[in-house]
N, C-alpha and C positions, 0 to 999 in steps of 0.2 A: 807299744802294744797295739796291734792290726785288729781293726775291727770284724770281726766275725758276722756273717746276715743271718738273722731271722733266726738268733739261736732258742730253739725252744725251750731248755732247760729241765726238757724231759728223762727221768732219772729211774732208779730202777725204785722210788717211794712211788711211783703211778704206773701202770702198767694197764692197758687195754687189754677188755675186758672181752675184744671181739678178738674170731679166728677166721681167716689169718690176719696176722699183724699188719697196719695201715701203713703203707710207705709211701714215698715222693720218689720221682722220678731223679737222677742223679743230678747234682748241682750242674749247671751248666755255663756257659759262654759269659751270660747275663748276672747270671749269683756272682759270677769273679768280677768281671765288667763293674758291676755297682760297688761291692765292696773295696774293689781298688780304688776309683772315682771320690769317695769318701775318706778312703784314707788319706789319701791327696790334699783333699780340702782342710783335714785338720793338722798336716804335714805345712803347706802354705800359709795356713795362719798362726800353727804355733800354740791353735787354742788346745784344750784339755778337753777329752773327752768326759772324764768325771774330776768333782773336785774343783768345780766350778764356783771361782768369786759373789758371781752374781746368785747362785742356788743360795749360798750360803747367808746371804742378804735377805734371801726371799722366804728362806725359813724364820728368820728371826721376824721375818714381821705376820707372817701369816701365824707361827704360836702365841704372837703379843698380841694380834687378832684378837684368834681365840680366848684368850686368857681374859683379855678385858671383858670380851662379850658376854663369855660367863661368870667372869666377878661382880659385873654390872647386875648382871640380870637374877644372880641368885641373891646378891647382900645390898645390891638396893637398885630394886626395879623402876622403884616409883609408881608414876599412872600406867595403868594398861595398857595406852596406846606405847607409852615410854617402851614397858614388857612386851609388847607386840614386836616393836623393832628390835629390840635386843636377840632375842629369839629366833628371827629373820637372820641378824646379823652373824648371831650363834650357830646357825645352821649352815650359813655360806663358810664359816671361816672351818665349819669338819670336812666340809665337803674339800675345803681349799688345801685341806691338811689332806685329803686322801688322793684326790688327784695330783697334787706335789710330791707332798715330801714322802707319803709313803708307800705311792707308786714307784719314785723313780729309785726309792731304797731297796722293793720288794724286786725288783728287776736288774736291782748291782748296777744300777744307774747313776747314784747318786755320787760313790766314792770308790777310789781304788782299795779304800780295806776296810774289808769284809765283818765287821765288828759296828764300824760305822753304819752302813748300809744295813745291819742287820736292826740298830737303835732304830733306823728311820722307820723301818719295813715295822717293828712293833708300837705304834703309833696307831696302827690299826687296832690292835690289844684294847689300847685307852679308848676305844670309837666305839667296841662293842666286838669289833669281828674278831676271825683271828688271823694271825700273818700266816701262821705253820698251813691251816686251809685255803688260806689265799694264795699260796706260791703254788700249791698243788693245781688248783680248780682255774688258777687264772695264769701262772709263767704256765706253769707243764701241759695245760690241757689246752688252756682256749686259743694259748699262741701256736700250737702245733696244729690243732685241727681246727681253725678259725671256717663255720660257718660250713663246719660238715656234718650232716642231720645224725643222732647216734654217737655221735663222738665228743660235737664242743657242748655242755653241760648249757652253758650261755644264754644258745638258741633254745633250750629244751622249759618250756612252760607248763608242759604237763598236758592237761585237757584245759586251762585254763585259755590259752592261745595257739595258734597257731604262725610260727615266722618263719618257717621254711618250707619251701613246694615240696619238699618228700615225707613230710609231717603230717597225722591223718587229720583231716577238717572234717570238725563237727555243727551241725545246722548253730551251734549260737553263735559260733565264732562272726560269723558275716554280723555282729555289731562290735568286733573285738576294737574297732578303727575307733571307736570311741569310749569302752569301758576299764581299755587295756589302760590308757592315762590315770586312770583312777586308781588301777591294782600297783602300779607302778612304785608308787606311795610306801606301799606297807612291805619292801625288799630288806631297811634296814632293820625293822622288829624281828621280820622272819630271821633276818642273821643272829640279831642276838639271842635270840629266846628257843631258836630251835635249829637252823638248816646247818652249825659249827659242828652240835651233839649228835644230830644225827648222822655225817658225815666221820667222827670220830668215834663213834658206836660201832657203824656199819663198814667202816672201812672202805668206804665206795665214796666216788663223788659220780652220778650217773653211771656210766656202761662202764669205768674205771676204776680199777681198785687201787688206795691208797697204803702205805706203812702210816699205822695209829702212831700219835706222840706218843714220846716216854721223855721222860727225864725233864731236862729244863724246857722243853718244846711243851710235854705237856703242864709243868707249871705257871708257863707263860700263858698258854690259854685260859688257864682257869685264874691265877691271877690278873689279867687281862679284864675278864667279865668280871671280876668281883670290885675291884677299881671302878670299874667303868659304872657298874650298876649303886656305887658309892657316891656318885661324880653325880649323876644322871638322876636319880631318885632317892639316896638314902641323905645327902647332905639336905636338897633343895625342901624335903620332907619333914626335918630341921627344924627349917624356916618361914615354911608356907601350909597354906591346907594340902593332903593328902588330892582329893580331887583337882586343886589345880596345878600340881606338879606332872602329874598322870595329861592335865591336858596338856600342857607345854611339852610333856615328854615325844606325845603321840606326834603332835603339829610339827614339833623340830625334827622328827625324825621323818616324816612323812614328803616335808620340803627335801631334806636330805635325799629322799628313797625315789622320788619326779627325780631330781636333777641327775642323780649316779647313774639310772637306768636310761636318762633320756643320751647323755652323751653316749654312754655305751650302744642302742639302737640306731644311732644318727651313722655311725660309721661302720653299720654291719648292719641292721637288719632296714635298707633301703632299695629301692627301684634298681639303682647302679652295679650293688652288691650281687655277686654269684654266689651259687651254695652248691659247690660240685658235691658228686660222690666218687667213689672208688669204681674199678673195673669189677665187673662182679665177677665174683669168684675166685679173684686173684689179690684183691685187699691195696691193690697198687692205686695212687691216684695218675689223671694225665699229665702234671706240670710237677715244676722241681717246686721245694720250699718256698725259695721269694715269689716265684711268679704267683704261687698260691694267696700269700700273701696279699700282694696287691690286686688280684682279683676279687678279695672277698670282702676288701677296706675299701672304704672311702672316706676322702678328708671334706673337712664342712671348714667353711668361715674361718679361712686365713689371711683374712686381710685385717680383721677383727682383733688388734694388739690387747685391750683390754678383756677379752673372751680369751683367749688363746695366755696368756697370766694364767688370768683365775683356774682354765681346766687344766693347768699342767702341760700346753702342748696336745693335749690329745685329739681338737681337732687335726690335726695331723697326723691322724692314725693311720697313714701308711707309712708316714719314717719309723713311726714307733717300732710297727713291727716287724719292719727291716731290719732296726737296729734298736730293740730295749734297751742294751747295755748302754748307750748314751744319753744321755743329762737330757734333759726335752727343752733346754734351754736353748737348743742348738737344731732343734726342728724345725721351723722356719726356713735357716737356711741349709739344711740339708734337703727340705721340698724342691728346689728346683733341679738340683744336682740328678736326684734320682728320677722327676717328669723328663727330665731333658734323655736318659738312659732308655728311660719307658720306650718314647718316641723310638727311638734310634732302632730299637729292638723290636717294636710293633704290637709294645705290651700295651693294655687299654686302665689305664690312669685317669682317675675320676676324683672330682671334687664338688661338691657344692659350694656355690658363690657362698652363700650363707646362712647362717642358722636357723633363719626361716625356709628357706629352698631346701634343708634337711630334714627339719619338722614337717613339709609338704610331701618329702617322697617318704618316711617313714608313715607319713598317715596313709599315703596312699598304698604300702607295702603291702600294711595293715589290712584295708580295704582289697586289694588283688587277695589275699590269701585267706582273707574270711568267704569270698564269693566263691562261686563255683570254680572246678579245678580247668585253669588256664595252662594253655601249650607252652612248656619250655623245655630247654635240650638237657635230657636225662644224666648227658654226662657233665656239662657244664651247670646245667642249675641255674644258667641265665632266663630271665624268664621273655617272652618274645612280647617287644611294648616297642612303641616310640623312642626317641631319647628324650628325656626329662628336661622343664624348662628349669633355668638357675645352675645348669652342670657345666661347667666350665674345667679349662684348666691353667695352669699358671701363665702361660704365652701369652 
């Protein structure tokens, strides 16, 4: 089976909500060029794109993670400080479960059949979210329109911040470089408690309109949340006081809500990153699919074997989005395949040495889009700066 670049998985359940409809320029030279290049490499090695030995190892220990963390921490904590770390521990092992195994399931990443991938992709169900709003708002929408103002949901903060130069800036935002950390926090309560229902109410996830569940789609959500709010507050409730379940709830999930949002800004909303828009009037973008792609990603801290585990591969969120449909076990060595293509074609391929040189140009993003509005090119959405210390690339 050949691998396909940059399939969005956009379907007739999403539909944009602008007129005229948002295209890409036709696949070209380079969408074949890469795709072929990849096929190669897993034709030569013989490896599996899905269905991978080693995934399969890495789930068994990240749910035995989890499961300890919180049989530990609900039936016997012990001392505080004991509860403190459990908690920590509790919170790393959801995040590990949503960046794994139910990322690479929600993206048909994980297995060649489709039943499989769907167990892994509901994993999110037991977390609090839901899969059915999570393949819509994140395969269909963020991977199609990655970091285009109006379209990817992602970027869109409300009045709350500001991450895009075609986003309107309000006088508070010039402190957002520092307060935006803080809201950062409370993404996974808002999922549970409100942003699923009102996304399945309204039938909309931003400027796009969604197909509402029925049937076992919509069981699964609500079964999902009632599990999940069983797991989370009604057992541990049980066991302990009422207010100190509420504060472990808040703290786990809040660790949770820093680290989901930080990797997702690391590799889109930075210095490197562009935020094109469309041709006006005509809804056409300038570049085909991949090249979009990698104009609007950048990878952070691939050198980092122990980071690069735990996030699922997603610092390498330009293979990702080349290629979802493959196991992220296999991103690493697919980075250099496609910087080496980059080069050859004259495409501009960015990475951060490392997770601090990410967290530096996302503060500074931050900072450029909270101040006054700075010169960048209308059609590309690159903004006009120096190049950034720590940007390197694999060579």
């Amino acid at each position: 089976m050949k691998q396909q670049v940059g399939t969005s998985e956009l379907s007739e359940q999403v539909r944009p909500a602008l007129a005229p409809p948002l295209k890409f320029e036709t696949s070209g030279e380079f969408d074949r060029e890469i795709r072929e290049r990849v096929d190669r490499y897993f034709d030569n090695t013989g490896l599996r794109r899905r269905d991978c030995p080693r995934m399969y190892v890495k789930t068994a220990l990240v749910i035995c993670w989890f499961a300890a963390s919180y049989t530990l921490l609900v039936f016997s904590a012990g001392p505080w400080w004991l509860a403190i770390l459990l908690a920590l521990s509790l919170a790393l092992s959801v995040t590990g479960i949503g960046f794994n195994i139910q990322h690479d399931g929600g993206h048909h990443g994980y297995s060649d059949l489709r039943w499989v991938n769907k167990i892994m992709a509901m994993t999110l169900d037991l977390m609090g979210g839901s899969s059915y709003i999570w393949a819509r708002k994140h395969n269909s929408i963020h991977h199609t329109f990655s970091n285009i103002t109006g379209q990817d949901d992602d970027i869109d903060m409300g009045v709350l911040g500001r991450l895009s130069p075609h986003q309107r800036r309000l006088r508070f935002h010039r402190l957002q470089h520092f307060y935006l950390w803080f809201l950062y926090g409370f993404l996974p309560v808002k999922w549970h408690v409100f942003d699923d229902f009102r996304n399945v109410i309204s039938g909309r996830i931003g400027e796009h309109r969604i197909a509402r569940p029925k049937g076992w789609d919509l069981a699964t959500l609500i079964g999902g949340k009632v599990i999940f709010f069983t797991l989370a507050l009604v057992i541990p409730m049980l066991l302990h006081p009422v207010w100190i379940v509420l504060v472990f709830y808040f703290a786990i999930t809040y660790v949770q809500g820093v680290i989901l949002s930080v990797v997702f800004q690391l590799a889109h909303c930075v210095e490197e990153a562009t935020f094109p828009m469309p041709r006006e009037g005509t809804g056409r973008m300038e570049s085909t699919f991949a090249t979009h792609q990698i104009e609007t990603t950048v990878d952070f801290a691939r050198g980092n074997r122990l980071l690069s585990w735990l996030l699922g591969g997603l610092n390498f969120q330009i293979e990702h989005h080349l290629f979802p449909q493959v196991c992220h076990v296999h991103y690493a060595a697919l980075a250099p395949i496609v910087e080496k293509a980059c080069a050859e074609f004259g495409l501009r391929y960015m990475a951060n040495k490392t997770f601090r040189a990410g967290l530096a140009s996302h503060f500074r993003w931050l900072r450029r889009m909270g101040s006054a509005a700075e010169s960048f090119n209308a059609g590309t959405g690159q903004m006009a700066h120096p190049a950034s210390p720590g940007v390197a690339s694999l060579s």
